[in-house]
N, C-alpha and C positions, 0 to 999 in steps of 0.2 A: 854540399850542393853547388856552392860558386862553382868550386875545381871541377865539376861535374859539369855544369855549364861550359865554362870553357872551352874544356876539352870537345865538347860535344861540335858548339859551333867552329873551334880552328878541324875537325877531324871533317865537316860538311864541308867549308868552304873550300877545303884545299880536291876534297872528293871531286868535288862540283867545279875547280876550275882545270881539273885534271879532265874531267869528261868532255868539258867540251873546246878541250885543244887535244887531247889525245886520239879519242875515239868518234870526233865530229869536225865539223868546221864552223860551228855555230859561234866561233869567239870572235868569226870576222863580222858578228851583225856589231861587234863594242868596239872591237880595235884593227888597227893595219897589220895586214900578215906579219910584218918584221916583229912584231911585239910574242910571237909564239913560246920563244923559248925562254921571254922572262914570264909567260904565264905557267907556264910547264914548271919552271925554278920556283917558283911562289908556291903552282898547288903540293909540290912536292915538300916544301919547308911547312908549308901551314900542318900539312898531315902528319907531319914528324911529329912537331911542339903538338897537337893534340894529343900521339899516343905516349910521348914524354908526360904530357900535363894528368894524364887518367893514370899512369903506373905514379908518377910520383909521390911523396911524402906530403901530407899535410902541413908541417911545417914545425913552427912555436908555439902554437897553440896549447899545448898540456906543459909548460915548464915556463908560463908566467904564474901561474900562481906558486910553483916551486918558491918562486923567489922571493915573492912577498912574504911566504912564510920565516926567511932567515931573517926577518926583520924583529922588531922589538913589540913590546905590546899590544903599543897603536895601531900598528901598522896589521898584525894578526886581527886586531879587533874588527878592524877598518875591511881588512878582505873578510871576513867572516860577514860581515855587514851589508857587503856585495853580494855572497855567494843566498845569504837569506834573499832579499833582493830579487836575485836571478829566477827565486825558487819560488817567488811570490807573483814575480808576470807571467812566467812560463814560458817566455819568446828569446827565441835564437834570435839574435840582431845581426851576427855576423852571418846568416841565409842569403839564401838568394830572392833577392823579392821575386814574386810570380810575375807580374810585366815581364822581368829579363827574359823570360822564356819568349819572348812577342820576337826576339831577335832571330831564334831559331828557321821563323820561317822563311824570312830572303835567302837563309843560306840553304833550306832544306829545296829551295824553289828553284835555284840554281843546279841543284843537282837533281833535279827531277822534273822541273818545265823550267825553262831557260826563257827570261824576256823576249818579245818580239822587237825585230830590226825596227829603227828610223823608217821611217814611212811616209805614205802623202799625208798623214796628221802633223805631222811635227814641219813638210814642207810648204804646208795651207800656211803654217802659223809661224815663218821665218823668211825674213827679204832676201832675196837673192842676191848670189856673191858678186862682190863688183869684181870685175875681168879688167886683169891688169892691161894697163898698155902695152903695146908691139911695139916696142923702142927700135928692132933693126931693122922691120922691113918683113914684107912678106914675099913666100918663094912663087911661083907661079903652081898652079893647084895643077893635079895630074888631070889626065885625060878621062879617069875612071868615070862612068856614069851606072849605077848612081854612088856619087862620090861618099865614102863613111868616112863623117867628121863625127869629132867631140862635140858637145853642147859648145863648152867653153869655145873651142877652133870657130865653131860656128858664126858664134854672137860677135871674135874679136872681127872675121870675114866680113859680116854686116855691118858693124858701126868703128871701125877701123881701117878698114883696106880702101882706100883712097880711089883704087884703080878697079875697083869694083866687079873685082874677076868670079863671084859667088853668083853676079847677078847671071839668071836665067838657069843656073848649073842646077842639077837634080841631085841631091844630095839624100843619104841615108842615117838618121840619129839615132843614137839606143838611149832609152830609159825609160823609170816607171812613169802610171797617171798621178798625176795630181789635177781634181777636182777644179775649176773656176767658178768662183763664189756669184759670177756673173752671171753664169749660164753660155756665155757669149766663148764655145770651144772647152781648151783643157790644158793644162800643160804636161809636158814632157820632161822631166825631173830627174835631178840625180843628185842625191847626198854626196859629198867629199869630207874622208877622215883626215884632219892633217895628221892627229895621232889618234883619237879615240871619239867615241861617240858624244861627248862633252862637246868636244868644241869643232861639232862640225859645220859644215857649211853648205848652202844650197846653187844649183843651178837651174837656172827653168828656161826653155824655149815655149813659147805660147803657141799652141795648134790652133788652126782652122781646119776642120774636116769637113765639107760640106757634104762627100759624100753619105754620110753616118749623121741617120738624125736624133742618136743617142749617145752622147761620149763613152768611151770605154768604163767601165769599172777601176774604181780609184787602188792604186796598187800593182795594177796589173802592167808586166812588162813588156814595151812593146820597141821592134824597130820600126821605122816611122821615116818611107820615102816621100818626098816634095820639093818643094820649090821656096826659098824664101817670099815671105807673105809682103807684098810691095804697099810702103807707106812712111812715109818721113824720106829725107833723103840718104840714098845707098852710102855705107862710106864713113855715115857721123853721127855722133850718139841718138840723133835724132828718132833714125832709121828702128823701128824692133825689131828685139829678137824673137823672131815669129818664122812659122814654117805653115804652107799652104799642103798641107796632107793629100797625096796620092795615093798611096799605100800605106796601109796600118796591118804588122807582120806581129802576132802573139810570140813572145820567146822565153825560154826558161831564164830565172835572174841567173845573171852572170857568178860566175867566180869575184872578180874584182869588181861587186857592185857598190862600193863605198870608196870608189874612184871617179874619175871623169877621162877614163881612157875608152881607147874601143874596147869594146865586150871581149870576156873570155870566156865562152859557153862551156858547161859542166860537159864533161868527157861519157 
């Protein structure tokens, strides 16, 4: 029953990380597209060693007691001693306890409902990533209106650009809702993988929508045209990273939605 176990669970997990790098793109709610072909190399070895582990041999098992028997009296006496023993509790020890089976179902889950992505749950309940410094300077912004910046572009424009070339400019952001515990608006969100869903990381721009007197639904992806929301001074950490909402655009999640690049809408 172990070797049955086993097999069982490397023959699911390897199924289940095959489905959903092969026949989905559900592996980018865990990890960065680069990681594809070492999940593909895994599900493909897991499912080997299963159907290796279900054809194999049992093992040793029937040629320890061989052995004791070429022994001397005691030693005959002493395994016979056992085998009465064995014959009086009635229980395989070497089984598979029943819990172990509790293991089967992460892996049966994976290959038949796959976890849900990082979400405004997990960004209600994680501080926002500190944005590095602009050590060389920043370029002068295009003429586009409305200009599509990253969160992160955004926030270093607000409380980093000295020359305050953001102020007044209509600017365009993409990402999902996240909920304000306030009431007071919503944010604008967007998880960042550096490698995997472990250790990712949040960004948030703080909306005011006055027009809407009910924030969107948390989760939902939106592009999101305004104006940065004026308060502290432009330039210095003071200043938020806040956006005064003119237009709120419903859009499909991105492709590279476990980025903080511009959006890549599904084709």
């Amino acid at each position: 029953m172990r070797r049955l176990l086993q097999s069982l669970l490397l023959k699911l997990t390897g199924l289940g990380l095959l489905r959903i790098t092969l026949f989905s793109d559900t592996y980018l709610r865990y990890v960065k597209p680069g990681l594809r072909p070492v999940l593909i190399a895994s599900g493909v070895v897991l499912l080997l060693l299963g159907v290796v582990a279900a054809f194999s041999r049992t093992g040793n098992g029937g040629h320890a007691h061989d052995d004791h028997g070429g022994h001397g009296g005691d030693d005959g006496h002493e395994a016979h001693a056992h085998e009465g023993h064995g014959g009086h509790d009635g229980h395989d020890h070497s089984g598979t306890p029943k819990i172990a089976w509790l293991l089967v179902l992460p892996a049966l889950s994976l290959l038949l409902f796959a976890p849900p992505a990082l979400g405004a749950y997990t960004a209600a309940r994680s501080g926002a990533k500190p944005v590095a410094v602009q050590k060389k300077g920043f370029e002068p912004l295009p003429a586009t209106s409305p200009l599509p910046l990253t969160l992160t572009d955004f926030t270093k424009r607000v409380q980093q650009d000295r020359s305050r070339a953001i102020q007044g400019r209509t600017v365009r952001l993409t990402g999902f809702v996240t909920p304000d515990a306030t009431g007071d608006g919503w944010y604008l969100t967007r998880i960042i993988f550096s490698c995997c869903a472990a250790d990712s990381q949040t960004v948030k721009i703080h909306v005011y929508d006055s027009g809407s007197a009910e924030p969107p639904a948390a989760n939902t992806w939106l592009a999101v045209t305004g104006t940065w929301h004026r308060a502290g001074t432009l330039g210095t950490t003071s200043a938020p990273a806040a956006l005064d909402a003119r237009l709120t655009t419903p859009i499909a999640q991105p492709i590279n939605a476990f980025t903080d690049d511009l959006p890549i809408t599904p084709g």
